[in-house]
mmJSON file of the N, C-alpha and C atoms, coordinates in Angstrom:
{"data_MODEL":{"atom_site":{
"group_PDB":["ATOM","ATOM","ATOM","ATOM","ATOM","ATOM","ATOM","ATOM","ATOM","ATOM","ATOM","ATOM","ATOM","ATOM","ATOM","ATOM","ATOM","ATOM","ATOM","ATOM","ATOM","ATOM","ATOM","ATOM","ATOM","ATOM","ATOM","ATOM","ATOM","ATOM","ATOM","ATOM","ATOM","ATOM","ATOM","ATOM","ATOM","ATOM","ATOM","ATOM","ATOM","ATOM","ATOM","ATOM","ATOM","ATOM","ATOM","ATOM","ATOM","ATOM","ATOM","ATOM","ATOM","ATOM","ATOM","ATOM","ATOM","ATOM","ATOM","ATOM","ATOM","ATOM","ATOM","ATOM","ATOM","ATOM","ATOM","ATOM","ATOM","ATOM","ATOM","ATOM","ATOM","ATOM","ATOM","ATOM","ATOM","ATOM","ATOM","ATOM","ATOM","ATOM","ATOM","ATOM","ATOM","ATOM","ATOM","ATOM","ATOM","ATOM","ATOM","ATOM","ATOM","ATOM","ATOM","ATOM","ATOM","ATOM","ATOM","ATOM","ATOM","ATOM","ATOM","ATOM","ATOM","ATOM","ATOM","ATOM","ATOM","ATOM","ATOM","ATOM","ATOM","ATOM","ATOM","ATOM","ATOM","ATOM","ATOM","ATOM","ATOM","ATOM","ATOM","ATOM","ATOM","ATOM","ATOM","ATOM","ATOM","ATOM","ATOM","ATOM","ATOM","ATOM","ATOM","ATOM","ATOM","ATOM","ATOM","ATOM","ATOM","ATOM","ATOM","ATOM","ATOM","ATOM","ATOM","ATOM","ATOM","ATOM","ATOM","ATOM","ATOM","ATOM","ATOM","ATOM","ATOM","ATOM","ATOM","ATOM","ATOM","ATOM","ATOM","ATOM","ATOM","ATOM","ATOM","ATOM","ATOM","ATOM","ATOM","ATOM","ATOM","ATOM","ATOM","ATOM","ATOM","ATOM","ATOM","ATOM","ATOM","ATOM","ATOM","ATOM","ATOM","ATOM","ATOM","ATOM","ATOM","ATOM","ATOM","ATOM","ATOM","ATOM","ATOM","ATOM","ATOM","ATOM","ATOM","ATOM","ATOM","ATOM","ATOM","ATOM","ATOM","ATOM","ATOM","ATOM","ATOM","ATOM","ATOM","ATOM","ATOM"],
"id":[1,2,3,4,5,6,7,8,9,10,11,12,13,14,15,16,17,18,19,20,21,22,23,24,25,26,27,28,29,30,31,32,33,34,35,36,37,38,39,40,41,42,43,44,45,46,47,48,49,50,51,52,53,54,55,56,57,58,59,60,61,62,63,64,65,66,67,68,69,70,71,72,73,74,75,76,77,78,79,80,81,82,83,84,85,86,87,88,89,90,91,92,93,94,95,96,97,98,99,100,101,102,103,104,105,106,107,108,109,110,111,112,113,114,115,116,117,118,119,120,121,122,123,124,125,126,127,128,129,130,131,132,133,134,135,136,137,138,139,140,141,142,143,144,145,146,147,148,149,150,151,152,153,154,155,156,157,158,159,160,161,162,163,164,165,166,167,168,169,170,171,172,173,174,175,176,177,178,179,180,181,182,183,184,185,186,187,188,189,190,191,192,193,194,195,196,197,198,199,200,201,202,203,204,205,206,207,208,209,210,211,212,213],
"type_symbol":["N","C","C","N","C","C","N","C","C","N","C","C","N","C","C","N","C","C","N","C","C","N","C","C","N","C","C","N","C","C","N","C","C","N","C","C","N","C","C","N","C","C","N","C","C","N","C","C","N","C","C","N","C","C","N","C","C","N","C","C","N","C","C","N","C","C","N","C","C","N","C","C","N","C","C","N","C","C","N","C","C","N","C","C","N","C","C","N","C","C","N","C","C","N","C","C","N","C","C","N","C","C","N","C","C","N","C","C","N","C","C","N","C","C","N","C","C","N","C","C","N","C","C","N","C","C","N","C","C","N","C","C","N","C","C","N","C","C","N","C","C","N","C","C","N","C","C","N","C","C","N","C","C","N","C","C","N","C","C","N","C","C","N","C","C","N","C","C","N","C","C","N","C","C","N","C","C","N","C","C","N","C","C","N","C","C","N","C","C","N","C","C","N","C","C","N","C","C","N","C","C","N","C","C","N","C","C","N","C","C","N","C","C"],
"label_atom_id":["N","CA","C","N","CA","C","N","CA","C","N","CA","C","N","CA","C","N","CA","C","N","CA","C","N","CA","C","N","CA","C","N","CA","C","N","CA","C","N","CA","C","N","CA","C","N","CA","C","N","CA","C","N","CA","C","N","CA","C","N","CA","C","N","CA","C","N","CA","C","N","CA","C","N","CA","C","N","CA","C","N","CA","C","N","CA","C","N","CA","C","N","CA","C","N","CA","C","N","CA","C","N","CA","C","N","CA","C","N","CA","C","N","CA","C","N","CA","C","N","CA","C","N","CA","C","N","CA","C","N","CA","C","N","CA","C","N","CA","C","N","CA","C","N","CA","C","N","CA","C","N","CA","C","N","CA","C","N","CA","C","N","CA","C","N","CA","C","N","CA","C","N","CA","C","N","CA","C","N","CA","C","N","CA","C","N","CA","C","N","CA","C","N","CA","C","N","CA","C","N","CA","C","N","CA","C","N","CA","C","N","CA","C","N","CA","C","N","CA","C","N","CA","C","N","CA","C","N","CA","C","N","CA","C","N","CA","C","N","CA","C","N","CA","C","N","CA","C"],
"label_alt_id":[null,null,null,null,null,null,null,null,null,null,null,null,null,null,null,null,null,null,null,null,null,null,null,null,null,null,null,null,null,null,null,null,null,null,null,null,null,null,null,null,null,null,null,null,null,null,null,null,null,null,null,null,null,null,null,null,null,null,null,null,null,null,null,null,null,null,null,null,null,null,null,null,null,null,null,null,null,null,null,null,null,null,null,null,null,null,null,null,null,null,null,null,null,null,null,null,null,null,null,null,null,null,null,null,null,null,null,null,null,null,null,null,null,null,null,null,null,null,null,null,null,null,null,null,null,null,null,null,null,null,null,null,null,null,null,null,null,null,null,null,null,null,null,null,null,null,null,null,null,null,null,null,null,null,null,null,null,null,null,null,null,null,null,null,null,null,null,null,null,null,null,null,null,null,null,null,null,null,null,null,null,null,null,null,null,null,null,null,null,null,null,null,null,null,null,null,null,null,null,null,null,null,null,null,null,null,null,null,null,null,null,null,null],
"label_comp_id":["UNK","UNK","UNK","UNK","UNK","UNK","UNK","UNK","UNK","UNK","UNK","UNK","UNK","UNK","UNK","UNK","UNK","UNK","UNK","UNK","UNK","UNK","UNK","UNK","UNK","UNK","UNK","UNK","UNK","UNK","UNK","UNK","UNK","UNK","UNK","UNK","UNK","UNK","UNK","UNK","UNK","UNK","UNK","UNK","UNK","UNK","UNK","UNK","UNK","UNK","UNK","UNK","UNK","UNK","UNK","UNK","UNK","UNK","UNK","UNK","UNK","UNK","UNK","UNK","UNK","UNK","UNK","UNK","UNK","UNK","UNK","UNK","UNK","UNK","UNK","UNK","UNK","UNK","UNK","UNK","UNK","UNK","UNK","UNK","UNK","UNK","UNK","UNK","UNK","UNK","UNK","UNK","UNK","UNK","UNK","UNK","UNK","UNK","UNK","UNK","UNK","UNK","UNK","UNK","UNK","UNK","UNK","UNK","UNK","UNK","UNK","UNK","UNK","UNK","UNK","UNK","UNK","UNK","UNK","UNK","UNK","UNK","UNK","UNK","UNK","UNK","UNK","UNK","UNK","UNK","UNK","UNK","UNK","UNK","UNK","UNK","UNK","UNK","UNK","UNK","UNK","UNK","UNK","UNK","UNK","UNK","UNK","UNK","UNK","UNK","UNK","UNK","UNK","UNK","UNK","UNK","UNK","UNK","UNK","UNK","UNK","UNK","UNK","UNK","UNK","UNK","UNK","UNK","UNK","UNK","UNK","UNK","UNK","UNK","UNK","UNK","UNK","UNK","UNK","UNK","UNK","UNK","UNK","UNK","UNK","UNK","UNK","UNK","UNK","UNK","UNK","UNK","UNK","UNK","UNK","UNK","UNK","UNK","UNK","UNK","UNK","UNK","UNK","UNK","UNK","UNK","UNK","UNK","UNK","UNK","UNK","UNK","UNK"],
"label_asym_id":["A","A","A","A","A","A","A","A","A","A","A","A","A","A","A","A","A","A","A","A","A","A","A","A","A","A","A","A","A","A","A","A","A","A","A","A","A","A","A","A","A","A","A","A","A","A","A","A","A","A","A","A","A","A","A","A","A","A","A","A","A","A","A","A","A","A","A","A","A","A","A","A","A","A","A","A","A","A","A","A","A","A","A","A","A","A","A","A","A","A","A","A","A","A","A","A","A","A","A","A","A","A","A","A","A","A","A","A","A","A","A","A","A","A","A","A","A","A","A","A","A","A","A","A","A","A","A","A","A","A","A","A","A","A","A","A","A","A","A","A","A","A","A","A","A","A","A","A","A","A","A","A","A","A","A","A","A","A","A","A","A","A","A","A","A","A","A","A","A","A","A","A","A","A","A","A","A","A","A","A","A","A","A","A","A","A","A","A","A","A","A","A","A","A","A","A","A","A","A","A","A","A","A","A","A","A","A","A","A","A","A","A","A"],
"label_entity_id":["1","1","1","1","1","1","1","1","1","1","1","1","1","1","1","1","1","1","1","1","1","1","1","1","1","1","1","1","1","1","1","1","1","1","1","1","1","1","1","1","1","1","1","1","1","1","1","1","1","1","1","1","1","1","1","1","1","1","1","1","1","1","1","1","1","1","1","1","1","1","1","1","1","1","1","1","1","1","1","1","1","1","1","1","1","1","1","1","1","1","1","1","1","1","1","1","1","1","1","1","1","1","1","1","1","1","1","1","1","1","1","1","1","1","1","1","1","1","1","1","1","1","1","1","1","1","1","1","1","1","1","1","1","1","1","1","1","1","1","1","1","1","1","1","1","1","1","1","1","1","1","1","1","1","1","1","1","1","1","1","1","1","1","1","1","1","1","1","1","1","1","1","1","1","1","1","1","1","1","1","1","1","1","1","1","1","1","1","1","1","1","1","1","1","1","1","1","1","1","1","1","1","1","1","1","1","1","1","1","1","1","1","1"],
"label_seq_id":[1,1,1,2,2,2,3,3,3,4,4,4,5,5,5,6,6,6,7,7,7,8,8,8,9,9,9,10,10,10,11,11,11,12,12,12,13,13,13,14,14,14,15,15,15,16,16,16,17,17,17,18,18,18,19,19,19,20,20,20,21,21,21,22,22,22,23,23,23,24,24,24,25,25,25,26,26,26,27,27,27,28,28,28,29,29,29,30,30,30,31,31,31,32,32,32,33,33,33,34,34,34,35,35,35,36,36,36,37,37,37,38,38,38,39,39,39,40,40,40,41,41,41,42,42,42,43,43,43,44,44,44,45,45,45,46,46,46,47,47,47,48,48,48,49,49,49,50,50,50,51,51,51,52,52,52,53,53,53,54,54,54,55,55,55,56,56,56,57,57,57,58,58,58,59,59,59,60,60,60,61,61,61,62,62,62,63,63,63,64,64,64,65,65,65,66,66,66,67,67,67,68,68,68,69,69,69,70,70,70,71,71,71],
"pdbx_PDB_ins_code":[null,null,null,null,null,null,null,null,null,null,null,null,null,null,null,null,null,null,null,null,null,null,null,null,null,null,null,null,null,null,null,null,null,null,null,null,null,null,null,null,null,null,null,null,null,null,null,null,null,null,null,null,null,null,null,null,null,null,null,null,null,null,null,null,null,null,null,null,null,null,null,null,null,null,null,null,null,null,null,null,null,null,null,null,null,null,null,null,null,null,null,null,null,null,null,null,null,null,null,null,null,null,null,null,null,null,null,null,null,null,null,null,null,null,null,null,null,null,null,null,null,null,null,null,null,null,null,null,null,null,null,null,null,null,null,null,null,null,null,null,null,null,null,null,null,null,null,null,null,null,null,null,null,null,null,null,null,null,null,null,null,null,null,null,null,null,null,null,null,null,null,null,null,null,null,null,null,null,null,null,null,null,null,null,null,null,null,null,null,null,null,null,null,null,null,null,null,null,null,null,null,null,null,null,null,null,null,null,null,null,null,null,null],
"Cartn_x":[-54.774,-54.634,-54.331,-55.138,-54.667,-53.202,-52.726,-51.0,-50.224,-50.774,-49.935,-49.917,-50.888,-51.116,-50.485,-50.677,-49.943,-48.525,-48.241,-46.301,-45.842,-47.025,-46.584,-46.859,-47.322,-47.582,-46.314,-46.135,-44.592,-43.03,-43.998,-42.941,-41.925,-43.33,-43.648,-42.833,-43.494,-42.853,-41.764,-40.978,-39.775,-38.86,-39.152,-38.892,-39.292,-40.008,-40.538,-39.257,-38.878,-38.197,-36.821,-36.62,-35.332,-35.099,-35.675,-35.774,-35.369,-36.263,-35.991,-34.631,-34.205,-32.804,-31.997,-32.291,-31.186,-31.351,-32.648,-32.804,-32.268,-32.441,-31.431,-29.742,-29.094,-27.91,-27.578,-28.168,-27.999,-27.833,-28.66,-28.88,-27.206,-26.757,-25.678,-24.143,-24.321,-23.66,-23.61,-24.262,-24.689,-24.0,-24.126,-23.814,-22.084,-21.8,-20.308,-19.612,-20.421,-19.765,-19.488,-20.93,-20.823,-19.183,-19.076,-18.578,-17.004,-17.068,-15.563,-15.141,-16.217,-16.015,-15.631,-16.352,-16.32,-14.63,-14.263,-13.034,-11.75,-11.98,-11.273,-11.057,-12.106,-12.321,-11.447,-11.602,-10.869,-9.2,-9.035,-7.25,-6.793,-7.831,-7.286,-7.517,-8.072,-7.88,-6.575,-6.387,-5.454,-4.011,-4.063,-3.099,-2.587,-3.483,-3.405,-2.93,-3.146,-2.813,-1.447,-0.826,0.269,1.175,0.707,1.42,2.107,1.049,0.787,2.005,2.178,2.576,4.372,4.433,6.069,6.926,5.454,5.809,6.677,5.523,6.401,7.584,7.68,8.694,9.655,9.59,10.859,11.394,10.165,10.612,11.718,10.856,11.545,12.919,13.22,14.498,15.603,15.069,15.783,16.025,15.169,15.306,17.038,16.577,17.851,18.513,18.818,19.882,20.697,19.997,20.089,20.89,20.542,20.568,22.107,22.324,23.575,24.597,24.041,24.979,25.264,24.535,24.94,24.68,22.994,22.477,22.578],
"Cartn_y":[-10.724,-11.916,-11.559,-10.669,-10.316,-9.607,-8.755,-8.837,-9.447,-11.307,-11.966,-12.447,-12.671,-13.516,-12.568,-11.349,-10.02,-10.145,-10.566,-10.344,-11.876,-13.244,-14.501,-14.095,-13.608,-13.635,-12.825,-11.251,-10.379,-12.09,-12.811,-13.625,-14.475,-15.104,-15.945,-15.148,-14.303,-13.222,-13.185,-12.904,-12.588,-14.017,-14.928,-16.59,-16.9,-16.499,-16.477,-15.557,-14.552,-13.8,-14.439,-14.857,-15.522,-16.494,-17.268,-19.071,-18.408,-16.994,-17.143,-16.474,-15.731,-15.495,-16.304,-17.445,-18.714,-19.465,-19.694,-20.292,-19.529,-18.128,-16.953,-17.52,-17.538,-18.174,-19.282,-20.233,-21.619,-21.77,-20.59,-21.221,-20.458,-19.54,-18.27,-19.31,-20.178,-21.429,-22.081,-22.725,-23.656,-23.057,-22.344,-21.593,-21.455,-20.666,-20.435,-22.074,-22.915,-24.208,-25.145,-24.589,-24.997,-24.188,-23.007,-21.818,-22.574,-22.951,-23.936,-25.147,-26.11,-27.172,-26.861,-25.401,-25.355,-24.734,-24.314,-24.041,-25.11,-25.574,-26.81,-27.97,-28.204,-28.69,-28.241,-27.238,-26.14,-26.469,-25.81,-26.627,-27.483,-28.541,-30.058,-30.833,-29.76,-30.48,-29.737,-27.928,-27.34,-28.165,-28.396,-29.315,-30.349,-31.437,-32.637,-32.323,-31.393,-31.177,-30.843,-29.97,-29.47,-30.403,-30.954,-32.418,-33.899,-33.865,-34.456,-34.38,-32.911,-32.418,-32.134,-32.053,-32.423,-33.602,-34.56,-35.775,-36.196,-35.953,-36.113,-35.399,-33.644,-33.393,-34.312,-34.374,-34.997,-35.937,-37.256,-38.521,-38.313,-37.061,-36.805,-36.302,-35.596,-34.959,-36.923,-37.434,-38.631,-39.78,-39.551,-40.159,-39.709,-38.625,-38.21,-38.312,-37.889,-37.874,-39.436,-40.175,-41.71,-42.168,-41.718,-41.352,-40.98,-39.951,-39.151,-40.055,-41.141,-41.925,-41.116,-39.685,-39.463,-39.928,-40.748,-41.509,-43.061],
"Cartn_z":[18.341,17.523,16.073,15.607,14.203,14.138,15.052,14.624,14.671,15.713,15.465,14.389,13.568,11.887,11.259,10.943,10.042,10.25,11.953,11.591,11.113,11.477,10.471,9.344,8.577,7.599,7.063,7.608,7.019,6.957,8.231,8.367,7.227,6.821,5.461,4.694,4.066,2.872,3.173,3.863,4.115,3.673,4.69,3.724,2.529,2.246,0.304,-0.402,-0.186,-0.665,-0.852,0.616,0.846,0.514,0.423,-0.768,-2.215,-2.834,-3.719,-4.268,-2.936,-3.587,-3.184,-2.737,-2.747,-3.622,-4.192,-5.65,-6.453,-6.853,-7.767,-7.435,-6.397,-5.898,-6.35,-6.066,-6.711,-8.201,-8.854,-10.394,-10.763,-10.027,-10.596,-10.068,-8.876,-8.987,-9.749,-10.655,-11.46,-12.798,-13.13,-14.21,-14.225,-12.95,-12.786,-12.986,-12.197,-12.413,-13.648,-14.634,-15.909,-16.607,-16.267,-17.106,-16.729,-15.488,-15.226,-15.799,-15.537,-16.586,-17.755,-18.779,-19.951,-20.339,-19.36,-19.459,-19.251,-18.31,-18.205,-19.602,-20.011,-20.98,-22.389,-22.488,-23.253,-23.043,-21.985,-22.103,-21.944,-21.39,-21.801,-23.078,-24.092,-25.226,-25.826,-25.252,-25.967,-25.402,-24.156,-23.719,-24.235,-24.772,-25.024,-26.415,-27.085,-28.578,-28.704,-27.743,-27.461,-27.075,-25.965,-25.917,-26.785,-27.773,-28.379,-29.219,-29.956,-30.773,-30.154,-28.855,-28.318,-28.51,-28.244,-27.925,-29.97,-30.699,-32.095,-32.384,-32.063,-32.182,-31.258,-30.026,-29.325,-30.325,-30.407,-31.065,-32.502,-33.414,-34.508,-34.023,-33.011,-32.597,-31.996,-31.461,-30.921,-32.306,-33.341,-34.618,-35.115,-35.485,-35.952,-35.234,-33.954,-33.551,-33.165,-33.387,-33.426,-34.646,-35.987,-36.82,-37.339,-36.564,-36.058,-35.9,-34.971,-33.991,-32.773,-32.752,-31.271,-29.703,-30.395,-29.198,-29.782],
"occupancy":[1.0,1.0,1.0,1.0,1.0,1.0,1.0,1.0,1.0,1.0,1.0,1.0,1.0,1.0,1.0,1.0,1.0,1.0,1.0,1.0,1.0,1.0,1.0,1.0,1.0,1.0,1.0,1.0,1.0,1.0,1.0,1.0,1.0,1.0,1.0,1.0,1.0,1.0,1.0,1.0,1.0,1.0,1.0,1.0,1.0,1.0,1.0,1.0,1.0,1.0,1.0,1.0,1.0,1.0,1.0,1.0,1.0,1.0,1.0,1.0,1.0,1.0,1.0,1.0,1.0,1.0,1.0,1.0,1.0,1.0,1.0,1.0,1.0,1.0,1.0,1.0,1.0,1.0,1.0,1.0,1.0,1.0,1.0,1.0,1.0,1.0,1.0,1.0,1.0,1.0,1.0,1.0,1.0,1.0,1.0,1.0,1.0,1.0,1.0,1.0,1.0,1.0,1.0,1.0,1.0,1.0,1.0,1.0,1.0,1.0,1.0,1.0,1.0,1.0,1.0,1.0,1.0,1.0,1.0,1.0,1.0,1.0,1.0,1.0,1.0,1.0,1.0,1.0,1.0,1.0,1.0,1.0,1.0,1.0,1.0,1.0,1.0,1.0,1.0,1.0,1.0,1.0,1.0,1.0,1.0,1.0,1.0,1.0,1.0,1.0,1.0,1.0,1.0,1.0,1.0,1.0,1.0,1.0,1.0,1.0,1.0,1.0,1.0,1.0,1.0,1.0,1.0,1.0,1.0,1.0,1.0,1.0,1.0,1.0,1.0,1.0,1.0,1.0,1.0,1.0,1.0,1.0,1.0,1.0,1.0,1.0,1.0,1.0,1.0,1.0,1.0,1.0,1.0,1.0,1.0,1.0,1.0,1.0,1.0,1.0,1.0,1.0,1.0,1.0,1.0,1.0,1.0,1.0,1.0,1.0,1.0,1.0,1.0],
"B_iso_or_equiv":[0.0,0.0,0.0,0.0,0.0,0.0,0.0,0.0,0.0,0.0,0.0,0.0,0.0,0.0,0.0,0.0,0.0,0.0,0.0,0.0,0.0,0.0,0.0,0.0,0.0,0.0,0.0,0.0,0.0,0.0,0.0,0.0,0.0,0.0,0.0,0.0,0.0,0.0,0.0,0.0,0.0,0.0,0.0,0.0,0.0,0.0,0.0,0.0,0.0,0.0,0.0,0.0,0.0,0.0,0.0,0.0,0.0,0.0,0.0,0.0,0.0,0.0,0.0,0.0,0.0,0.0,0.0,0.0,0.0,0.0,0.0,0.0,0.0,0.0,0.0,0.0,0.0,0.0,0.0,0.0,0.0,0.0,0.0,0.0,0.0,0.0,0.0,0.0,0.0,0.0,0.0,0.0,0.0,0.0,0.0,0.0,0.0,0.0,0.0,0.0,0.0,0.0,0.0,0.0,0.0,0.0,0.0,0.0,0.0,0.0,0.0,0.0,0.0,0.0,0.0,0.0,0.0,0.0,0.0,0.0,0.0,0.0,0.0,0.0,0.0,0.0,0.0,0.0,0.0,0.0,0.0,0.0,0.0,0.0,0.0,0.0,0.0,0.0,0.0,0.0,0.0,0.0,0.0,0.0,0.0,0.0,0.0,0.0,0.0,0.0,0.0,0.0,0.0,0.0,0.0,0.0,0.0,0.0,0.0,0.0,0.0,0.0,0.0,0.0,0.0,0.0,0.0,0.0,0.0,0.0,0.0,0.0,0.0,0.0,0.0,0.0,0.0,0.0,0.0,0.0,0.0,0.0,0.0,0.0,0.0,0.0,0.0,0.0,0.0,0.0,0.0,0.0,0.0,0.0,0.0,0.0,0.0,0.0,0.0,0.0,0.0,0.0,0.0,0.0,0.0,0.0,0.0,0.0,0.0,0.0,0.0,0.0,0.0],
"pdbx_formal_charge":[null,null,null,null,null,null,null,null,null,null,null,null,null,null,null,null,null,null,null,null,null,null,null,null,null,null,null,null,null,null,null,null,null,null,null,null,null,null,null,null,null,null,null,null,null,null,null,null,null,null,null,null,null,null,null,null,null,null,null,null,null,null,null,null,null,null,null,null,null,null,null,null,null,null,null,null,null,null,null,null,null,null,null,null,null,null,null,null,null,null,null,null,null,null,null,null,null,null,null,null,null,null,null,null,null,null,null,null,null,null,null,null,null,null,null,null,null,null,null,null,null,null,null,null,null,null,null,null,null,null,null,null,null,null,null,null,null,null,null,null,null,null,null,null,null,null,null,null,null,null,null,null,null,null,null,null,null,null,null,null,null,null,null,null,null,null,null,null,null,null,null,null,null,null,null,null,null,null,null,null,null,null,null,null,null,null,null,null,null,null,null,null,null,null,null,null,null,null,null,null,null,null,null,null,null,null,null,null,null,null,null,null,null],
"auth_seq_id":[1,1,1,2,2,2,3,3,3,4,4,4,5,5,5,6,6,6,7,7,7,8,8,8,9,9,9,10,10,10,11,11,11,12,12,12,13,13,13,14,14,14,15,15,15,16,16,16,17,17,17,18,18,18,19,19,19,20,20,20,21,21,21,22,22,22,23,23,23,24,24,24,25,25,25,26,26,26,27,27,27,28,28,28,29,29,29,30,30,30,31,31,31,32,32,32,33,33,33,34,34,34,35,35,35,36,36,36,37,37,37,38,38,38,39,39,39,40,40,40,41,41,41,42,42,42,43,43,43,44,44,44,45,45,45,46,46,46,47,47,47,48,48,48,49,49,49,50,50,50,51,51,51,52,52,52,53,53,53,54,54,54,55,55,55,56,56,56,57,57,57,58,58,58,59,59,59,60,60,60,61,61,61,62,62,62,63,63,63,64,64,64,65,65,65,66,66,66,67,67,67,68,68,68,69,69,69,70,70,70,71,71,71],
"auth_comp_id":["UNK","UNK","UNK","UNK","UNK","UNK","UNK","UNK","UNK","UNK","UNK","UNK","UNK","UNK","UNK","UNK","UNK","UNK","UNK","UNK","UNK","UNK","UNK","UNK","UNK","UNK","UNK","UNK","UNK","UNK","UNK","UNK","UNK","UNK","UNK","UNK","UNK","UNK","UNK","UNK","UNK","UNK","UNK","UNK","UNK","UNK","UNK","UNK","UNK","UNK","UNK","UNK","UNK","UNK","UNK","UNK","UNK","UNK","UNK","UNK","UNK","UNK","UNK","UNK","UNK","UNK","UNK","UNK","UNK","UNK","UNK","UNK","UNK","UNK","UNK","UNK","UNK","UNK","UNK","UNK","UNK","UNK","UNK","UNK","UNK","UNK","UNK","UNK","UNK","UNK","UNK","UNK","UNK","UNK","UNK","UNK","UNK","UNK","UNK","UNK","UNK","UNK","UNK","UNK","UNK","UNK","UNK","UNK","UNK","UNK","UNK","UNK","UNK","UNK","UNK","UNK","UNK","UNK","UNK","UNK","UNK","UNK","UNK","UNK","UNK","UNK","UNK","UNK","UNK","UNK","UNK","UNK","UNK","UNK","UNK","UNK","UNK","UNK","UNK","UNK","UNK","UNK","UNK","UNK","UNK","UNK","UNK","UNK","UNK","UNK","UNK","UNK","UNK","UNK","UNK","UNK","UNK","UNK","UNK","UNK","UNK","UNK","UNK","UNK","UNK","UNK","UNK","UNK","UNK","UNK","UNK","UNK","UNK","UNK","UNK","UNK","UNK","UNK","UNK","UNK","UNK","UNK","UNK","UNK","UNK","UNK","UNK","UNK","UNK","UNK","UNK","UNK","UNK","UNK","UNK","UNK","UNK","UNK","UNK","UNK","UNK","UNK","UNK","UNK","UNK","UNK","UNK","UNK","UNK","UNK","UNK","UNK","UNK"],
"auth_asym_id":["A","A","A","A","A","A","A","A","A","A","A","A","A","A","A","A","A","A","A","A","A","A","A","A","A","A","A","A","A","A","A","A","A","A","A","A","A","A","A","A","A","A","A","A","A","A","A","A","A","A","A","A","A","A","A","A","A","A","A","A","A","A","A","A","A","A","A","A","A","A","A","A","A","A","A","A","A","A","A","A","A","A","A","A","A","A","A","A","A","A","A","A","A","A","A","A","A","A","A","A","A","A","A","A","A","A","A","A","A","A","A","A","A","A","A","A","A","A","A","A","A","A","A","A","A","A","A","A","A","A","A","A","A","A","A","A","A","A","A","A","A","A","A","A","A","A","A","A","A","A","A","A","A","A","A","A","A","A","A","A","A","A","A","A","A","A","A","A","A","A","A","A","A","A","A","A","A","A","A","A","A","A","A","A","A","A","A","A","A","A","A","A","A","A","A","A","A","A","A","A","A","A","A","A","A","A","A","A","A","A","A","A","A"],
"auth_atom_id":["N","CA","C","N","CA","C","N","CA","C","N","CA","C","N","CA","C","N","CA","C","N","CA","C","N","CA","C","N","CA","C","N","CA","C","N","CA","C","N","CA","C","N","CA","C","N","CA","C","N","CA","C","N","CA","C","N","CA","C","N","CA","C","N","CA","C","N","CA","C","N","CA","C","N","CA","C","N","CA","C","N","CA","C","N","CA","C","N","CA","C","N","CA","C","N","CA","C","N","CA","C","N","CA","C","N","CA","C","N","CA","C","N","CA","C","N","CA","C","N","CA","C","N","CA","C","N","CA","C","N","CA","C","N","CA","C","N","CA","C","N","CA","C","N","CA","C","N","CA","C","N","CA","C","N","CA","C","N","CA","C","N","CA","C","N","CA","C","N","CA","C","N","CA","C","N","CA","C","N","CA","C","N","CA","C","N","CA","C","N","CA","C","N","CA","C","N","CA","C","N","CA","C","N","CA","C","N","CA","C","N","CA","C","N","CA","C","N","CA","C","N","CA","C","N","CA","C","N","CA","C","N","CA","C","N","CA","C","N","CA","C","N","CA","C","N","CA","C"],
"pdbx_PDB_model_num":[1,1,1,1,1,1,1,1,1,1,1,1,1,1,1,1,1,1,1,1,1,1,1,1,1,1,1,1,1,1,1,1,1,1,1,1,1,1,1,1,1,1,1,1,1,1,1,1,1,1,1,1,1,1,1,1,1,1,1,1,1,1,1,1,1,1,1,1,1,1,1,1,1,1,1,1,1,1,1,1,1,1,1,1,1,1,1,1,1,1,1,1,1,1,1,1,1,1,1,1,1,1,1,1,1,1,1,1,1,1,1,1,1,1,1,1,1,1,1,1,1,1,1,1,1,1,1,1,1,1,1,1,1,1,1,1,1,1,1,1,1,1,1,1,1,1,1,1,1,1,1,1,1,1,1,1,1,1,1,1,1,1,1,1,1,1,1,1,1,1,1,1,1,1,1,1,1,1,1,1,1,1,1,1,1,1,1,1,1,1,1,1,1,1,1,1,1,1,1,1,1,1,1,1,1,1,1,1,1,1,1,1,1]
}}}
């Protein structure tokens, strides 16, 4: 009877261990997922700035050339 409690018990531990390297897992998810958002974030503002900044050049390029009389 007592080696069956000793190998539940190695049992336990072994699931203790293993929860906690899925909790260690989870948090190293969590993190990577933050670390993505934080990037994403990042070139959709560098994007939007860039964009932004075509969109005036174009307009200034269709000014003149309006301008021109070529359009």
């Amino acid at each position: 009877m007592d080696v069956m409690i000793q190998k539940q018990d190695r049992m336990l531990e072994k699931q203790d261990q293993m929860l906690d390297t899925q909790k260690e897992m989870v948090k190293l998810q969590h993190h990577l997922l933050d670390e993505v958002k934080d990037s994403r974030r990042d070139l959709k503002t560098y994007l939007d700035q860039r964009f932004e900044k075509l969109e005036g050049e174009v307009g200034e390029m269709r000014f003149a050339l309006k301008a021109k009389g070529i359009i």
